[in-house]
Backbone as a printed PyTorch tensor [residue, N CA C, xyz], in Angstrom:
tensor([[[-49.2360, -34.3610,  21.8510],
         [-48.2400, -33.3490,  22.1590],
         [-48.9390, -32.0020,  22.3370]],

        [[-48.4920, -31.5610,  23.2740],
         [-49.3800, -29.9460,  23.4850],
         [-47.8590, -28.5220,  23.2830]],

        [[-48.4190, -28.3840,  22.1740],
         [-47.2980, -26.9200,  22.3430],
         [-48.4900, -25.7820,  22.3920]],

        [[-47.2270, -25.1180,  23.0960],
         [-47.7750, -23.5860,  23.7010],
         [-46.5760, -22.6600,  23.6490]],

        [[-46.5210, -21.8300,  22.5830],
         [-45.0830, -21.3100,  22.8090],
         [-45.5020, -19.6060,  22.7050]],

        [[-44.7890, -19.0420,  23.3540],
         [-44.9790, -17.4880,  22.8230],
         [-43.5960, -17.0360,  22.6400]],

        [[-43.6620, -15.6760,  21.0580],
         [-42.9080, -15.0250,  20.9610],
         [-42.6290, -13.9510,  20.7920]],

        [[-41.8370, -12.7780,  20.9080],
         [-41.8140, -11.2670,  20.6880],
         [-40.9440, -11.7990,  19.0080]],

        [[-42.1290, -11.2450,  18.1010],
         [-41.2350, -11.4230,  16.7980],
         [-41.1500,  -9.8870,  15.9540]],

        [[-40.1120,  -9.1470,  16.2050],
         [-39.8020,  -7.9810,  15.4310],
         [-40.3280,  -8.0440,  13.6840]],

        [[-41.2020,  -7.1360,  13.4020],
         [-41.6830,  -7.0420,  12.0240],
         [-42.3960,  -8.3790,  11.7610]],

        [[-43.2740,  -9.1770,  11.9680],
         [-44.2640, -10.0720,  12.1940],
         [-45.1870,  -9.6260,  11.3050]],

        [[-45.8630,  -9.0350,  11.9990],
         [-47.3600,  -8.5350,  11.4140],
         [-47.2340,  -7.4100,  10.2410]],

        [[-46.9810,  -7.8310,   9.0580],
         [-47.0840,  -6.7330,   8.1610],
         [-45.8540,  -5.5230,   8.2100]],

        [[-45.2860,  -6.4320,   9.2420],
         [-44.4240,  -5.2880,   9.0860],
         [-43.9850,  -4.7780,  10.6990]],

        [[-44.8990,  -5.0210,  11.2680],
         [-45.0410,  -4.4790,  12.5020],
         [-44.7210,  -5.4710,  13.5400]],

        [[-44.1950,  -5.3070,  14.9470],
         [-43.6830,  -5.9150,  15.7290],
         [-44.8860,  -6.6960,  16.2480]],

        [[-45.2820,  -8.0140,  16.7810],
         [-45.7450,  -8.6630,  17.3580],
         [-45.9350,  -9.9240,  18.5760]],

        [[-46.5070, -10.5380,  19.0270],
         [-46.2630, -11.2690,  19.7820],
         [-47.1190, -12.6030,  19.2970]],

        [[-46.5080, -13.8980,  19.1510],
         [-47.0840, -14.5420,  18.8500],
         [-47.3290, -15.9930,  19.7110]],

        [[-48.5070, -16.2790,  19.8610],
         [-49.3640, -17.1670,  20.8310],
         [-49.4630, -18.5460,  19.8800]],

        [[-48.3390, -19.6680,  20.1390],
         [-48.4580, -20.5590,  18.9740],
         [-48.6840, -21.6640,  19.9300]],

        [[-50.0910, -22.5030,  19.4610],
         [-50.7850, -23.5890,  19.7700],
         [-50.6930, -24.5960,  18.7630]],

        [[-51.0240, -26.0890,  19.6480],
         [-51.9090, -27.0120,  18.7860],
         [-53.6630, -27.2010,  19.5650]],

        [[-53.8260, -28.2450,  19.0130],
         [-55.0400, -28.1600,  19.5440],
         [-55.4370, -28.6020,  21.0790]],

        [[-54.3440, -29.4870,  21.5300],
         [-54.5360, -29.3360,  23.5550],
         [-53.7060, -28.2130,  23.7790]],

        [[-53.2830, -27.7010,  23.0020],
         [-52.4880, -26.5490,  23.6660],
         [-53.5750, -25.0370,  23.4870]],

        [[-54.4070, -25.3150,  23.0340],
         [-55.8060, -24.5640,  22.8110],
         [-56.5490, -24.5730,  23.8410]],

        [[-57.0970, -25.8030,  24.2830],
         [-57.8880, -25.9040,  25.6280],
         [-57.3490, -25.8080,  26.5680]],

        [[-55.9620, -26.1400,  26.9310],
         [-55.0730, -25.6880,  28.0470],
         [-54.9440, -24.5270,  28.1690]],

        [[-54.6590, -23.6690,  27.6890],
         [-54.3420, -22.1740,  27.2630],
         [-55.4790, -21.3480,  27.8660]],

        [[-56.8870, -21.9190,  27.2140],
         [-58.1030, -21.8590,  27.3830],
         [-58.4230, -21.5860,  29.0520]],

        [[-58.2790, -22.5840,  29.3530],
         [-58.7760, -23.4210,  30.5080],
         [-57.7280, -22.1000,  31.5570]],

        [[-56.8240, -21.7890,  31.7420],
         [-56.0170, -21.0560,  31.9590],
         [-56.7660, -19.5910,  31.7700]],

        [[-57.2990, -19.1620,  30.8810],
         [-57.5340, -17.9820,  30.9790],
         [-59.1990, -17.9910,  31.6630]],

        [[-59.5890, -18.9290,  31.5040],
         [-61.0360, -18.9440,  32.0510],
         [-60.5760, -18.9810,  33.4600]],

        [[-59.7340, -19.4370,  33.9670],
         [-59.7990, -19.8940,  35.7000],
         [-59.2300, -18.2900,  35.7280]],

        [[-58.4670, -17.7660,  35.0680],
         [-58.0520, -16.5090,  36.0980],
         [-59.1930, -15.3260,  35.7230]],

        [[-59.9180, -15.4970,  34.8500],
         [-60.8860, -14.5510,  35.0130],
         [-62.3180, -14.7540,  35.7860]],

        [[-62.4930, -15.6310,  36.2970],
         [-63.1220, -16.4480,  37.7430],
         [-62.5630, -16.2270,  38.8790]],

        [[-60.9790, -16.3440,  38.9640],
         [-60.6470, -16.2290,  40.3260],
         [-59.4120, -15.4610,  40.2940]],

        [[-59.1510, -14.2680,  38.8080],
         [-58.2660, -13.3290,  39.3290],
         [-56.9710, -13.6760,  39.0970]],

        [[-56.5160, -14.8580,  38.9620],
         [-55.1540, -15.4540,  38.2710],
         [-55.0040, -16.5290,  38.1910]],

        [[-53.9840, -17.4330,  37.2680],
         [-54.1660, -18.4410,  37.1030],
         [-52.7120, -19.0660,  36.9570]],

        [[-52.2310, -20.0710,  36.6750],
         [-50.9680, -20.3240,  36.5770],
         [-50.6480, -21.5180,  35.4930]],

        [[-50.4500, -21.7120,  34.4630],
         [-49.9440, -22.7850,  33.7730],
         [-48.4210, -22.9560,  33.8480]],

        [[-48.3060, -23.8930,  33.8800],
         [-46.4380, -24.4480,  33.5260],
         [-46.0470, -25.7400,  32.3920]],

        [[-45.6800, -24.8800,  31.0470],
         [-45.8910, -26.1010,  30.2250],
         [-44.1550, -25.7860,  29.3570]],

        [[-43.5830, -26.6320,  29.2730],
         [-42.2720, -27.1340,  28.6170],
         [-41.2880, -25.8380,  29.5100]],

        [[-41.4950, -25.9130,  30.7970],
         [-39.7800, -24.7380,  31.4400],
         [-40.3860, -23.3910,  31.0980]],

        [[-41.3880, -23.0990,  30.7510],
         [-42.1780, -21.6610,  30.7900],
         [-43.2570, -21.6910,  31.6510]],

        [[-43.1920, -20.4490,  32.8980],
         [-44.5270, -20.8320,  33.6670],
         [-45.0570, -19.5070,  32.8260]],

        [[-46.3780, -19.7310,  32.5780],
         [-47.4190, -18.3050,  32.4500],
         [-48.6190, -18.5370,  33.3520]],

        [[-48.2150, -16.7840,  33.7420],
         [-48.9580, -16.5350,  34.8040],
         [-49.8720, -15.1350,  34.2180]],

        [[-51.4520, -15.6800,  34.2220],
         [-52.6480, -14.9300,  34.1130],
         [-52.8710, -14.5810,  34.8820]],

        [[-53.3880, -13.0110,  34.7880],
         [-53.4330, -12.1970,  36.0160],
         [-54.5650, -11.0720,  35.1910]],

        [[-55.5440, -11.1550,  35.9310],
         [-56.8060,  -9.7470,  35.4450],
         [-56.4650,  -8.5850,  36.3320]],

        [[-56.3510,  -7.8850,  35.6150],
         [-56.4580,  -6.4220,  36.0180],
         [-56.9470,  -5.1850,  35.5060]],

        [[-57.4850,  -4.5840,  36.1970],
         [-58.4780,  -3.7610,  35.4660],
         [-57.5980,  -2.4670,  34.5620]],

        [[-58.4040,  -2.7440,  33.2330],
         [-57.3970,  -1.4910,  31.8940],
         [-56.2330,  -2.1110,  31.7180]],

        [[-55.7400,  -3.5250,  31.9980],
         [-54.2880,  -4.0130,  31.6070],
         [-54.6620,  -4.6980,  30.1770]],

        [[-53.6520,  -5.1770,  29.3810],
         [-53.4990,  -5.4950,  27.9380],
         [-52.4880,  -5.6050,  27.6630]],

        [[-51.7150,  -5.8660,  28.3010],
         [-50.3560,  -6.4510,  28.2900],
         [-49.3370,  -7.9090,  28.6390]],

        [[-48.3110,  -7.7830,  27.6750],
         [-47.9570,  -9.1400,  28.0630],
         [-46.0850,  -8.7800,  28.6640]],

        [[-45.7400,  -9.6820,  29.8110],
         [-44.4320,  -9.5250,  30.4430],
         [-43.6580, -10.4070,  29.8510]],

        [[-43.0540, -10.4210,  28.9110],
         [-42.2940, -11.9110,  28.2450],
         [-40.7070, -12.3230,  29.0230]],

        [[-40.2900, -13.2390,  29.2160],
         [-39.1270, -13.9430,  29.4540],
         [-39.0320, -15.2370,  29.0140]],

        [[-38.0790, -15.4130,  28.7030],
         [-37.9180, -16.4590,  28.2880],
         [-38.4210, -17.9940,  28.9420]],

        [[-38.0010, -18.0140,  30.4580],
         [-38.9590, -18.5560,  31.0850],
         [-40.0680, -18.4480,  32.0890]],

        [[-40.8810, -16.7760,  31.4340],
         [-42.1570, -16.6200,  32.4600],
         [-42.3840, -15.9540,  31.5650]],

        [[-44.0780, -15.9310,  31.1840],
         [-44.7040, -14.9340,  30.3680],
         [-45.8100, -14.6470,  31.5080]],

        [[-46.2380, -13.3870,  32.2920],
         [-46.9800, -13.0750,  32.6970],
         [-48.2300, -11.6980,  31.6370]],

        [[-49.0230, -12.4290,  31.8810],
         [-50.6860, -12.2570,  30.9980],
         [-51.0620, -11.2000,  31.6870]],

        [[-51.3040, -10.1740,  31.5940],
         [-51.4530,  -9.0700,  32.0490],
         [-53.1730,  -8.0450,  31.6060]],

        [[-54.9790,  -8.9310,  32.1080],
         [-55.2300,  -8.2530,  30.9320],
         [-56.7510,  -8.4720,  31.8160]],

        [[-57.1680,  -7.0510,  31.6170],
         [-58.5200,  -6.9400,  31.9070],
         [-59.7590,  -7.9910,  31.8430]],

        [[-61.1430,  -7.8580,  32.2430],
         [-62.0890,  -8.4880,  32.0700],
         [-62.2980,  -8.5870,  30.9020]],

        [[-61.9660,  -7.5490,  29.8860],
         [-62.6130,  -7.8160,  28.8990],
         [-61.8210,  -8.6870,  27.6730]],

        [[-60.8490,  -8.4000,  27.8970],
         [-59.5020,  -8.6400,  27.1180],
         [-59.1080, -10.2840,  27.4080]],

        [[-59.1920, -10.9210,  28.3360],
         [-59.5950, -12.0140,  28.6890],
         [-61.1290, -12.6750,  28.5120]],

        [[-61.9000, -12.3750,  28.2830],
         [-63.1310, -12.4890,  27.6770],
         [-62.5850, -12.9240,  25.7920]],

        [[-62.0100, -11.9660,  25.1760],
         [-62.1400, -12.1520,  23.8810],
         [-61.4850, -12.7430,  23.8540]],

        [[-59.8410, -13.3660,  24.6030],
         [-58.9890, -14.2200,  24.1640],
         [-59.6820, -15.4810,  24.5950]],

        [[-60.6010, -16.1120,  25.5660],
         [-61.3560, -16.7510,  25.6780],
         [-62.4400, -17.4500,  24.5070]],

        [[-62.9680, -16.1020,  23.9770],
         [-64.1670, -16.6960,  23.0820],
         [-62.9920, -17.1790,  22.0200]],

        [[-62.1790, -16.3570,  21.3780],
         [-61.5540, -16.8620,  20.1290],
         [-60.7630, -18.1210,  20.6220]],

        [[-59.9250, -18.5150,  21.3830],
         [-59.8020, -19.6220,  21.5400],
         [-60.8500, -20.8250,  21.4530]],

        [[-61.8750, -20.6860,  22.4140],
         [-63.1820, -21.4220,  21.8410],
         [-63.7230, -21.8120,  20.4960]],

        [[-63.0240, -20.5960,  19.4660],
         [-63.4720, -20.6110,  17.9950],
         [-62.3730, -21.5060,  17.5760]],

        [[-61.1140, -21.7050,  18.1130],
         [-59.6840, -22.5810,  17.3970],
         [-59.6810, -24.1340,  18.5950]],

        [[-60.8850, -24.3800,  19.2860],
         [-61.5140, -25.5960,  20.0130],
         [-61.4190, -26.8840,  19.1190]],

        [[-61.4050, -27.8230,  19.6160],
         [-61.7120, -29.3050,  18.9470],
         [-63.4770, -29.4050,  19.1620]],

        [[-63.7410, -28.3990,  20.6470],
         [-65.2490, -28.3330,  20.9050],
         [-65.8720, -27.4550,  20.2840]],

        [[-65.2980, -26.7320,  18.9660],
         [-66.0420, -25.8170,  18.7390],
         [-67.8850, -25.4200,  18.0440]],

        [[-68.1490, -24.4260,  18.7470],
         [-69.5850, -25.2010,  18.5390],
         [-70.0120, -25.1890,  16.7320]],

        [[-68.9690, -24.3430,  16.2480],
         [-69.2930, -23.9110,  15.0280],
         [-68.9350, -24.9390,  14.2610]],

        [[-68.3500, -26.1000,  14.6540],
         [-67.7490, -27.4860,  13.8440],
         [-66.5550, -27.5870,  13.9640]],

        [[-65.6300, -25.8730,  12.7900],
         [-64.6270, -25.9040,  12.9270],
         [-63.6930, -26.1650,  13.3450]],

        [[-62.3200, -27.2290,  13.0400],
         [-61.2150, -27.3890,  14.0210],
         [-60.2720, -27.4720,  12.9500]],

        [[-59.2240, -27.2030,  13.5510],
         [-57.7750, -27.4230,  12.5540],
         [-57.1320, -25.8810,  12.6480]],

        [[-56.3250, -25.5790,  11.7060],
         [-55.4870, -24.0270,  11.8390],
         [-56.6190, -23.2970,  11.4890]],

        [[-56.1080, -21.9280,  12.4210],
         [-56.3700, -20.7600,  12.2440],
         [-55.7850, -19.7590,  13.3870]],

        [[-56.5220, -18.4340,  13.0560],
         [-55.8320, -17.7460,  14.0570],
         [-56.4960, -16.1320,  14.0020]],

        [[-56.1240, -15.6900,  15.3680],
         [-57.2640, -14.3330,  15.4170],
         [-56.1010, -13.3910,  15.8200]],

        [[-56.2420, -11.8520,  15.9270],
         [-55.5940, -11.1280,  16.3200],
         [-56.3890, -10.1640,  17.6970]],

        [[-55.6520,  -9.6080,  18.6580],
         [-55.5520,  -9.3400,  19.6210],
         [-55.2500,  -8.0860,  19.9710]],

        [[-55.8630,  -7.1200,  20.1640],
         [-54.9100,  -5.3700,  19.9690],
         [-54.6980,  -5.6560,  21.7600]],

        [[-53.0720,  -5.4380,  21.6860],
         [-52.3980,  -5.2050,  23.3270],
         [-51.9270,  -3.7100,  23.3860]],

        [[-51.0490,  -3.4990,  24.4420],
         [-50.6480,  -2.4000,  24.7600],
         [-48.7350,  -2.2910,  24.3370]],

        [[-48.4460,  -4.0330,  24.8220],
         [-47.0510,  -3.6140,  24.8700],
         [-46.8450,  -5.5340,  25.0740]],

        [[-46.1730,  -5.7760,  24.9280],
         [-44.6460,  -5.4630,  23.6640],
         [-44.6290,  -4.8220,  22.5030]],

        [[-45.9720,  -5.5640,  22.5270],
         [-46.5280,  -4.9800,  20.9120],
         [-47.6650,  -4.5230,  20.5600]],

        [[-48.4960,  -4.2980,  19.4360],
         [-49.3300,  -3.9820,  19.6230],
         [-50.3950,  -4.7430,  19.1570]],

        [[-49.9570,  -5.9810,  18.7720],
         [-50.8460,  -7.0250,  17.9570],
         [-50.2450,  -8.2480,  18.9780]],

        [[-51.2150,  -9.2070,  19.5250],
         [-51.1620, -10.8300,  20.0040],
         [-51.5080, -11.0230,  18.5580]],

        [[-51.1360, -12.1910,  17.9970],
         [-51.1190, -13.1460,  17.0830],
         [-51.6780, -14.5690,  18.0440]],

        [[-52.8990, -15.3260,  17.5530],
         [-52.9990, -16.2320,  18.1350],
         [-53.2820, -17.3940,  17.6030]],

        [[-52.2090, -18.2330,  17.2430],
         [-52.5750, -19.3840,  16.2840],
         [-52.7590, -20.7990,  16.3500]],

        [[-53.1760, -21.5290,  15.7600],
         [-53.5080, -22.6560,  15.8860],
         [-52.5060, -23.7040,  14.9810]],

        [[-52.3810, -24.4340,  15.3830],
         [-51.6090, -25.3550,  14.0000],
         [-51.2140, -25.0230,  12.7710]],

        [[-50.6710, -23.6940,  13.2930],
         [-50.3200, -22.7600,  11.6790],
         [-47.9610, -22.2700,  11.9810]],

        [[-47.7770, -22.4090,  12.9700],
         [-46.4990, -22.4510,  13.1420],
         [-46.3760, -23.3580,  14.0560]],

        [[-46.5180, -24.1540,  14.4190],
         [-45.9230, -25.2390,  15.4100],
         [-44.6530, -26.2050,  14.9120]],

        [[-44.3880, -26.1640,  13.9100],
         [-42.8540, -26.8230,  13.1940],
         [-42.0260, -25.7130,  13.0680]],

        [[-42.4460, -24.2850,  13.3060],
         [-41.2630, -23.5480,  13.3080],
         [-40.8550, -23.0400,  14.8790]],

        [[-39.2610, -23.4560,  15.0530],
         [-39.2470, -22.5080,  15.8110],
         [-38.5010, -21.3010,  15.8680]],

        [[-39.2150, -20.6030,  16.9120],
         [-38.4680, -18.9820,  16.3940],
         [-37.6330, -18.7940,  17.1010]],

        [[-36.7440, -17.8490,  16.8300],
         [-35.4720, -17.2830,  17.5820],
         [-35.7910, -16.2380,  19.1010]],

        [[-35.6210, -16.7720,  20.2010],
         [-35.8270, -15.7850,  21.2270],
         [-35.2300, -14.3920,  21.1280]],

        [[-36.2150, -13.6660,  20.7750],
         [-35.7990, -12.1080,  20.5860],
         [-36.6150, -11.4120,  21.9670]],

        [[-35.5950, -11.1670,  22.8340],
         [-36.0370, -10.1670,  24.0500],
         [-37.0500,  -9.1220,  23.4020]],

        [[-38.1980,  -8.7760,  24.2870],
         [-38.8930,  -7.6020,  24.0210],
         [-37.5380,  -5.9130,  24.3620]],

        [[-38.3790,  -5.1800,  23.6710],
         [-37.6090,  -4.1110,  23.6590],
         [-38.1640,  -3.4310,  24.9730]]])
């Protein structure tokens, strides 16, 4: 089973509004695989459970467009670079051994100001679609 879900979750992070990037582990390399092709060729397109996300590099972007059914990825060379390596770190290939939950954080611009990006750490919950503000 591959989940890939994202959410705008009000007061998340400590308190603070966030967005959260919830994987399993093919939903890791898919995800992956997705952000590597659009930072090669500039955009990319996944379509997984009635949500298309669409990766798109642009230079100084860090942002994410949420809908319910389209999340467009909005995010520089570099910013795609790190969501890249840390995914690599939450890999079944990872070179460091590691596999199973975890999860890294992400400074964006907007919805929020934290990506949350996790691994087999919420995938039995699901959350309530809360529109970005």
């Amino acid at each position: 089973m591959k989940v890939i879900r994202v959410n705008y979750l009000p007061e998340f992070h400590f308190g603070d509004d966030a967005v959260l990037l919830t994987l399993d582990g093919p939903g890791v390399d898919q995800f992956r695989a997705a952000v590597v092709s659009a930072a090669r060729r500039g955009s990319a397109t996944l379509d997984h459970d009635g949500v298309l996300h669409d990766v798109r590099i642009e230079p100084g972007a860090a942002h994410i467009d949420l809908t319910a059914t389209r999340v467009v990825w909005r995010l520089d060379a570099a910013k795609a670079a790190e969501i890249s390596a840390g995914l690599a770190g939450l890999s079944d290939e990872s070179e460091s051994g590691t596999t199973g939950s975890g999860h890294f954080y992400v400074d964006m611009t907007r919805p929020a100001d934290t990506l949350v990006v996790s691994r087999d750490e919420y995938v039995d919950v699901i959350y309530p679609w809360y529109p970005p503000p």
